[in-house]
N, C-alpha and C positions, 0 to 999 in steps of 0.2 A: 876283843871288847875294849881294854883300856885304847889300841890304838884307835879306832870308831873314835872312841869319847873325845880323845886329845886332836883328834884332826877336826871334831865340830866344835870343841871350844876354839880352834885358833882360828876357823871359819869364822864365827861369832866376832872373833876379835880382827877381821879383817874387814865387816861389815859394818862394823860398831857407828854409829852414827859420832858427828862432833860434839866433843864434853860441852854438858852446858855452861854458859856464859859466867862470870862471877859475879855475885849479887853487888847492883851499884850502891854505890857508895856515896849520897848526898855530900855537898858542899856542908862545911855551917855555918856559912852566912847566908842567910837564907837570901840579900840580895845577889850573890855572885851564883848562887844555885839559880836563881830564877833567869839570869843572865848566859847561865848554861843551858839551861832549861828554852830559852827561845833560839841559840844556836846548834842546838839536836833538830828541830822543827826545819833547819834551812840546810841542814850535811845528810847528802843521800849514802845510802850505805852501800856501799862498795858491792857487796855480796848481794844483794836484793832487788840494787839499782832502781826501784820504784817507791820507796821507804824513805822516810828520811830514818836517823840511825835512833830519833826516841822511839822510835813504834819497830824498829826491827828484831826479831830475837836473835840472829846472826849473832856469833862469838866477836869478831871482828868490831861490825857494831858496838858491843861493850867494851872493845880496846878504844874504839874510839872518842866515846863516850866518857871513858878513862881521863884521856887526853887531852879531853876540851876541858874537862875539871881540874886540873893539876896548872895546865896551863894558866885558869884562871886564879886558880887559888897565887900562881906566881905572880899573878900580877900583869897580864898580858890583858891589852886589849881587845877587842868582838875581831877587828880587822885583821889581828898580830895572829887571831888564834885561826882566822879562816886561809889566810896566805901562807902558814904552814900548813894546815892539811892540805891545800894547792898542790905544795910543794913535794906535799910526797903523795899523794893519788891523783894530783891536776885538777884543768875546772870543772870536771865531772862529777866531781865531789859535790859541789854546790851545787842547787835547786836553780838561784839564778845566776849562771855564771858571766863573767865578767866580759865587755863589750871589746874583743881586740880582735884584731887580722882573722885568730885564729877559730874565732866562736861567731865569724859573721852568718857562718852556713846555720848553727844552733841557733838564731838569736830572727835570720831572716828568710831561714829557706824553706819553712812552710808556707809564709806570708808567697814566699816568689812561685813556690808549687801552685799554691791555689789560684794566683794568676795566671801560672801557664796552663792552668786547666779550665780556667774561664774563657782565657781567649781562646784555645783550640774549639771549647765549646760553642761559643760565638762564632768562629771561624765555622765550623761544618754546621752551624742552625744557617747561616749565611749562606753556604753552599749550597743547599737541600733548598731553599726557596723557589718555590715552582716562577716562572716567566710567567710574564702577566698576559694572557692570549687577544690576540689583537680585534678588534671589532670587526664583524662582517661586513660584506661589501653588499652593496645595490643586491648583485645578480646572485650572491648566495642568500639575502634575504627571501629574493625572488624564490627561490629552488628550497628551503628551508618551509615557507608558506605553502609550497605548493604539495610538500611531501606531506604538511603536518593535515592538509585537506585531505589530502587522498587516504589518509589514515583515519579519519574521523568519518567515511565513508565506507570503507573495507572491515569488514567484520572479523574478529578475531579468532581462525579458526578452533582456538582452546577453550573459548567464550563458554559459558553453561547459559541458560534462559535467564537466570538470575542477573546474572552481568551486565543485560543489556539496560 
């Protein structure tokens, strides 16, 4: 019995979900809070990746979180505080990361997907275009008139009385 118990508490304790986050801790100057407060809105959270880190509950988040405030409170500027988180998560950290070599694919490779699926779409509506068929000649006019008489004369053996 004691063994049961003690193998589903350390179960328990293998499943345990991540401790919650530490309750933030506002700036007090309520301009350099508010300052942090617009640089949580632009830092995606690591753990979430669709979040930026004010609306994420992620533990991590709240390190972050952390960080842009201590930073500020030292006296760092919006720039000084986003090029160190850079520096230690890269530009994926920011919502809009920055225009170099390495972020041309982020910045233009939907822009270039949606064109290479317009033109391939263009390309096969192009393809698909039926030929325009050529006008009749004299002697198929002739044979064409002569068929449509002979029909308007021949009774339709599926005809009912009504039909006629």
């Amino acid at each position: 019995m004691k063994r049961a118990l003690l193998i589903a508490v350390a179960a328990l304790g293998l499943v345990a979900a991540e401790p919650a986050p530490r309750p933030d801790r506002p700036l007090p100057d309520a301009a350099q809070e508010a300052r942090a407060r617009a640089l949580f809105e632009d830092i995606r959270c690591v753990v979430c990746q669709h979040e930026a880190i004010a609306d994420s509950p992620a533990g991590i988040a709240a390190d972050m979180r952390a960080l842009v405030r201590e930073q500020i409170a030292a006296g760092r500027s919006d720039q000084q505080v986003r090029d160190d988180l850079v520096r230690r998560y890269g530009d994926f950290v920011l919502f809009t990361p920055p225009l170099r070599g390495g972020t041309w694919l982020l910045w233009f490779g939907p822009v270039a997907a949606l064109a290479a699926a317009g033109a391939g779409l263009l390309f096969v509506a192009r393809r698909r275009r039926p030929a325009e068929t050529p006008p009749l000649t004299a002697a198929e006019e002739a044979e064409l008139a002569r068929i449509l008489a002979d029909q308007a004369v021949r009774p339709d053996p599926d005809a009912k009385p009504s039909d006629h």
